[in-house]
N, C-alpha and C positions, 0 to 999 in steps of 0.2 A: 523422933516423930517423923512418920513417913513425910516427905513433901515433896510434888513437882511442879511443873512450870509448862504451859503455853506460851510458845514463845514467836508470834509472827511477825513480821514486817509491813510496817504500816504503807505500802506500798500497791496495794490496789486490793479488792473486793476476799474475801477468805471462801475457800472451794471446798469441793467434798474431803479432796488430798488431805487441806489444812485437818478439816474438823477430825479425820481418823486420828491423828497423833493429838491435837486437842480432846479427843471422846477418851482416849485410853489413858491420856495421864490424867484427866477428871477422876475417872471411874477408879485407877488406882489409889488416889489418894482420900476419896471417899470413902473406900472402903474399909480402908485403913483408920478412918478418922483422922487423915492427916489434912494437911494444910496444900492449896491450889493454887496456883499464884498465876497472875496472868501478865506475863511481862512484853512490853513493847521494844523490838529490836528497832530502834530508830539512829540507827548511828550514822544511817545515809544523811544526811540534811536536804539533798537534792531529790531523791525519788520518796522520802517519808513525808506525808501529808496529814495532817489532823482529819480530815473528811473520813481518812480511810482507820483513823484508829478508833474514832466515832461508830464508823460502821464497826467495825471487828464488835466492840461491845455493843450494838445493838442483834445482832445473828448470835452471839454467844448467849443473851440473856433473851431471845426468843426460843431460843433448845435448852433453856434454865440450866445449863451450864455455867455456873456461876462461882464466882471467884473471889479469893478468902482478899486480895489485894491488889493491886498496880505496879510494877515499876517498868520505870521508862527506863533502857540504857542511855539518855539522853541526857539523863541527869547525871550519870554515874561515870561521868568521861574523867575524872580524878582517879578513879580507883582503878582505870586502864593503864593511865599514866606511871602510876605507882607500880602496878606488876610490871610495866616495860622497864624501868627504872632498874626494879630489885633483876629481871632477867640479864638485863646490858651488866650488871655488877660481877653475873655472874660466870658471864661470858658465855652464854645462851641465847642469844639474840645479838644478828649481826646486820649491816646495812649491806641494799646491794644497789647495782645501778641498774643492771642491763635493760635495753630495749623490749616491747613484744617478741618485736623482728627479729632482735637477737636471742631471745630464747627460742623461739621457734624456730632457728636456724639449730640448734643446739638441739636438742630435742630429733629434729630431722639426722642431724647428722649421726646421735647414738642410736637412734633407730636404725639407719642402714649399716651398724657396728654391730648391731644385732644385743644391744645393751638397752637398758630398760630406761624411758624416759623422764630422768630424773636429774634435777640441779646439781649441777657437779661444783656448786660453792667456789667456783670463783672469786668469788666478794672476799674470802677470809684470806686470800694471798695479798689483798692490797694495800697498800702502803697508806701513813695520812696523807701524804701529799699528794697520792692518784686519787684519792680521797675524796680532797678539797678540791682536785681540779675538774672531776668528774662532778661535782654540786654545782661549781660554777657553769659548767658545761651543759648541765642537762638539768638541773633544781636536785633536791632532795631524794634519797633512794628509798626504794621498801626495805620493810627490815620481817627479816626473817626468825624463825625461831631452829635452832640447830639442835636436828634429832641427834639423841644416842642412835647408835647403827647397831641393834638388839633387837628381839621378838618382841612385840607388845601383845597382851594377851589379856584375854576377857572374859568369861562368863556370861554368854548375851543370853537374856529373859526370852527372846523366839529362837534365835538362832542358832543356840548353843555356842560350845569352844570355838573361840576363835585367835586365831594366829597369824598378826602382819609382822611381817619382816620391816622394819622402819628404813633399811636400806634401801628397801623398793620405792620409796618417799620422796617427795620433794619437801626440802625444808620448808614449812608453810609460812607465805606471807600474812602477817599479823596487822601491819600498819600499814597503809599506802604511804605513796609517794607526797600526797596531797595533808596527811595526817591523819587523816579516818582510821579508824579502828576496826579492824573486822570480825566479822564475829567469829571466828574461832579463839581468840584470848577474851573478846568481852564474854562471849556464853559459859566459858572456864570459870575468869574472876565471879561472875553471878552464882554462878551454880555452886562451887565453891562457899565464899561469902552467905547466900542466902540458903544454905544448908539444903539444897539440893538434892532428895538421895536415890531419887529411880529421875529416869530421860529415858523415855519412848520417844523412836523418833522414826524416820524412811531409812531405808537399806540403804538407798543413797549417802547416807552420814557416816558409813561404817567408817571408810579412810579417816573421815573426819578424827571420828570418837578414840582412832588410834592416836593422833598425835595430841589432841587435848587431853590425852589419857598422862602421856608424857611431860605437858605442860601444867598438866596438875600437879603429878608429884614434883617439877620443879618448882612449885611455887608452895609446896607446902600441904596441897589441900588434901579433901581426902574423896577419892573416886566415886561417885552414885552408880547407882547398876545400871546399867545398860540393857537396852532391849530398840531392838530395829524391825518394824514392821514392813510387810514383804509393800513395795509400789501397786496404785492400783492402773489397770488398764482397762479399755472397753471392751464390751460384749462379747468382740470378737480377738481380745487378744490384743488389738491396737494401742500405739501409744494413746496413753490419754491426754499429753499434756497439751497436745494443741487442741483440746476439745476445751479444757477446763475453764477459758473463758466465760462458755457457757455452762459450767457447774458452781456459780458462784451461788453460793447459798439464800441471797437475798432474790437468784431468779428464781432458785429451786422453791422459795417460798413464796415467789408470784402465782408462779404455777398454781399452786394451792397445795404443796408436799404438806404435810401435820409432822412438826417435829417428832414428835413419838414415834411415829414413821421412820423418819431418818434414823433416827437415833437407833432402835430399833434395829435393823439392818446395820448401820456401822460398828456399833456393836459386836457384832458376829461375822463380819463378811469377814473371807479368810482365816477363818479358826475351824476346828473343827466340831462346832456345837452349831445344830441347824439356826438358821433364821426364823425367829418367832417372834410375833408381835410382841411388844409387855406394856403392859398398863401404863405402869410409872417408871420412874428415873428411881427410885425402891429396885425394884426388881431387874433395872440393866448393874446397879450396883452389885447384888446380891449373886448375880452371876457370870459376873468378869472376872476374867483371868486370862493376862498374858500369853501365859505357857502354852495356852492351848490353841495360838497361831500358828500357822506357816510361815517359810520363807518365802513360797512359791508365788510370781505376781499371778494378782489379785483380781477376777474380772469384775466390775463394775456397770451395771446397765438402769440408766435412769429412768426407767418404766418399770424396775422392780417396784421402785418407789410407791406406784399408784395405788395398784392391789391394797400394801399395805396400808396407805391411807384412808381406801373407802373402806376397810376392817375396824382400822380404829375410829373411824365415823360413825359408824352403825352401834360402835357399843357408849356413845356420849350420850348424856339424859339433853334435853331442849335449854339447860342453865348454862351447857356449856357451849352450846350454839347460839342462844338465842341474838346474840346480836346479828350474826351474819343470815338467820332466818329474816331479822327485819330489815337489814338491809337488802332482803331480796323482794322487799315488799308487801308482806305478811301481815294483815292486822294479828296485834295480840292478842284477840280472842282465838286464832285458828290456829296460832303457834304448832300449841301440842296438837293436836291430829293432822297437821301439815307436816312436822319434823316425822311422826311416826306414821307418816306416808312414802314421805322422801328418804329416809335414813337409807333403805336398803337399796336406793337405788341411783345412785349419786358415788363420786369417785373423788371430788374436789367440793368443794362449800360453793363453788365459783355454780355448780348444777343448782344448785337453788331456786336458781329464777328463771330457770328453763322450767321447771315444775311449777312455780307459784304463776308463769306468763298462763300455762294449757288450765292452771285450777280458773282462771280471771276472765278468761278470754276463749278457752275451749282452744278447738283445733279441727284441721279443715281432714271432712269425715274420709279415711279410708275405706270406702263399700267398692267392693267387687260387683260387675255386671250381674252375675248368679245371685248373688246374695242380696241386692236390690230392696225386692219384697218383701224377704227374708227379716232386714232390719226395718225397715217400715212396719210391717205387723208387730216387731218386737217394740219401736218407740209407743205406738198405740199404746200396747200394753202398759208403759212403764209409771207408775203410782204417782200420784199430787205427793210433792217435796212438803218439810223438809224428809233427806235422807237420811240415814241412818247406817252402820253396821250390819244391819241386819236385810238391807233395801234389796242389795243385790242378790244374795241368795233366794229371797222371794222371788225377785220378778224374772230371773233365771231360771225356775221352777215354772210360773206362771207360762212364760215364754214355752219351754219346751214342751209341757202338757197342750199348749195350742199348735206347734207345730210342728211337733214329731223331732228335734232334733235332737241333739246330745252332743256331751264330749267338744273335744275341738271345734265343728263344725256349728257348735251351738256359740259358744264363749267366745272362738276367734273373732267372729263378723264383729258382735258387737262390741269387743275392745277397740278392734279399729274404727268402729264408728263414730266411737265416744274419743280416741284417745288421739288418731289417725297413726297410731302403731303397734305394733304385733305384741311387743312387749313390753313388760313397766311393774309398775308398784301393781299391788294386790287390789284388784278393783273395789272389794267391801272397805277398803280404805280412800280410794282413791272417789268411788263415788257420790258420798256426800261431801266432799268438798266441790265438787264440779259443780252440784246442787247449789249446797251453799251458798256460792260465787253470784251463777245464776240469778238466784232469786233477791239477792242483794242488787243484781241490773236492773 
């Protein structure tokens, strides 16, 4: 059975970044009918915060992203222990000591060797008693996992073949100094263990996914497919990641973004099938597919967003607004011919009450010095309330047959008279509500 995993760090708010890698292992294992698992990387103790894994499931089950289960790696710090155990047995994992400073001296100095920046394992020439005297000296060392020095090679779901040389590698630290576990052997043992079998994830992981490719088959498991989706950038190309603070999906949805929206667009950015609104979580299921990404980074601009939100606005019946129509102050009798005034002209739900303030209260007349007269003879004209559908096309008629005009020059003045702007909802909609209002003062 297909199954994957979302897998963040409860370490502060989850961004557009997160939700790409969380939309596409969802949608994969959907459509599979397989299983979603939403597991929290909490193996920090000091930066992982309950506030923040609280939030991640509230933004995940506002995009109805939703999740067949939980695991904490917090729990599961036995079954870390255990693969380090079986690797030290096997003489696959070794302790090391050295300093920052000392590797980064090390590192500087094969670079000006013209040699590629990688731990030249030191640690396995030392003796127990440089050992023990280096614990005493300095506390406890990392401990490393010791690549085979062979090709690791993969089948990626975007990227196609790929081929690292694991010499080019630095033996990856697995456990701190401190004891922490890092997530390259906890996300192995999980993925592993809880039957894992596709990981979408950032191009950024490639290295990664080479050596826990390695660390699987030493411990037994059996490899899930692989797929790395290309990084997203801004508009113009720019890194995003100093932006992402402000992409965190709980601002994205102060803003007023409509999940469908998002979803919507993450979906498809960076594949080759256009961006189109869809209804439902139905039909972004029905037409994902992996394969059909790029490698190439991704531009990302937070005002696509909008468009598609007053799209999927315009096509909601009043049942699935109605609260935020009432909270815009709405009596329930005007509901429906308030929503099917405002739908089409509205961007966020947050515009609501900029339309229910002008239906309540009017607005201060935009009349042109020419046009003066103009709309004064026209208010003359205009019929004992209440209005109707039908009001405006009358007294627009009316109006012109008294004064010759037509076209723009007839309709503009008295939009802005009524509205104090050029443009807006359909006035045979918009005028008995003004009415309405009105004669309710």
């Amino acid at each position: 059975m297909t199954t994957t995993r979302f897998a963040p760090s409860p370490t502060g708010y989850i961004h557009v970044g997160n939700l790409r890698t969380a939309l596409m292992n969802y949608l994969i294992a959907r459509k599979a009918g397989g299983t979603f698992i939403l597991r929290i990387d909490d193996t920090d103790p000091e930066r992982s915060k309950e506030e923040y894994v609280d939030a991640i499931k509230q933004d995940l089950d506002w995009l109805g992203l939703h999740w067949d289960r939980v695991e904490r790696q917090s729990d599961r710090l036995d079954r870390y222990a255990e693969a380090a155990d079986k690797l030290r047995e096997m003489g696959r994992f070794y302790e090391a000591f050295e300093t920052p400073t000392e590797l980064d001296l090390k590192r500087k100095k094969q670079l000006n060797m013209g040699k590629p920046p990688v731990y030249d394992r030191a640690a396995l020439n030392l003796s127990d008693a440089e050992k023990d005297a280096l614990r005493a000296e300095r506390g406890n060392g990392v401990w490393r996992f010791k690549l085979d020095h062979e090709r690791i090679e993969w089948n990626d779901g975007i990227l196609g073949e790929i081929s690292i040389d694991a010499a080019s590698v630095s033996d990856p630290v697995l456990i701190r100094g401190d004891g922490q576990v890092l997530y390259t052997i906890a996300s192995v043992v999980d993925d592993t263990e809880m039957g894992v079998t596709d990981v979408v994830r950032g191009s950024d992981h490639v290295t990664n996914t080479a050596t826990q490719i390695q660390i699987i088959e030493a411990l037994g498991g059996a490899c899930p497919r692989f797929a790395h989706h290309s990084l997203l950038t801004g508009p113009q190309g720019e890194a995003l990641s100093k932006r992402l603070g402000t992409l965190a999906l709980r601002d994205l949805r102060e803003q007023g973004v409509q999940p469908m929206a998002l979803l919507s667009l993450m979906a498809r950015l960076g594949s080759s099938d256009p961006v189109e609104l869809r209804s439902d979580m139905a039909e972004l299921i029905d037409g994902f597919d992996v394969t059909r990404f790029g490698s190439a980074p991704t531009k990302f601009d937070v005002q696509d967003l909008f468009p598609l939100t007053a799209k999927h606005l315009q096509s909601l019946p009043l049942a699935d607004v109605a609260e935020a129509v009432a909270d815009a102050g709405v009596p329930a009798d005007l509901a429906e011919p308030f929503w099917a005034m405002a739908r089409e002209n509205i961007t966020t739900l947050a515009d609501l009450k900029g339309w229910w303030d002008l239906c309540r209260d009017g607005a201060e007349p935009l009349i042109a010095d020419e046009d003066r007269d103009f709309v004064a003879e026209a208010v003359a004209l205009l019929p004992e309330g209440p209005f109707d559908g039908e009001t405006w096309g009358k007294w627009t008629t009316a109006v012109k047959d008294a004064t010759g005009r037509k076209g723009k020059a007839l309709f503009m003045p008295l939009r802005k008279a009524l509205t104090g702007m050029e443009r807006g909802p359909e006035m045979a909609t918009l005028l008995p509500l003004l009415q309405v209002i009105r004669a309710r003062s």
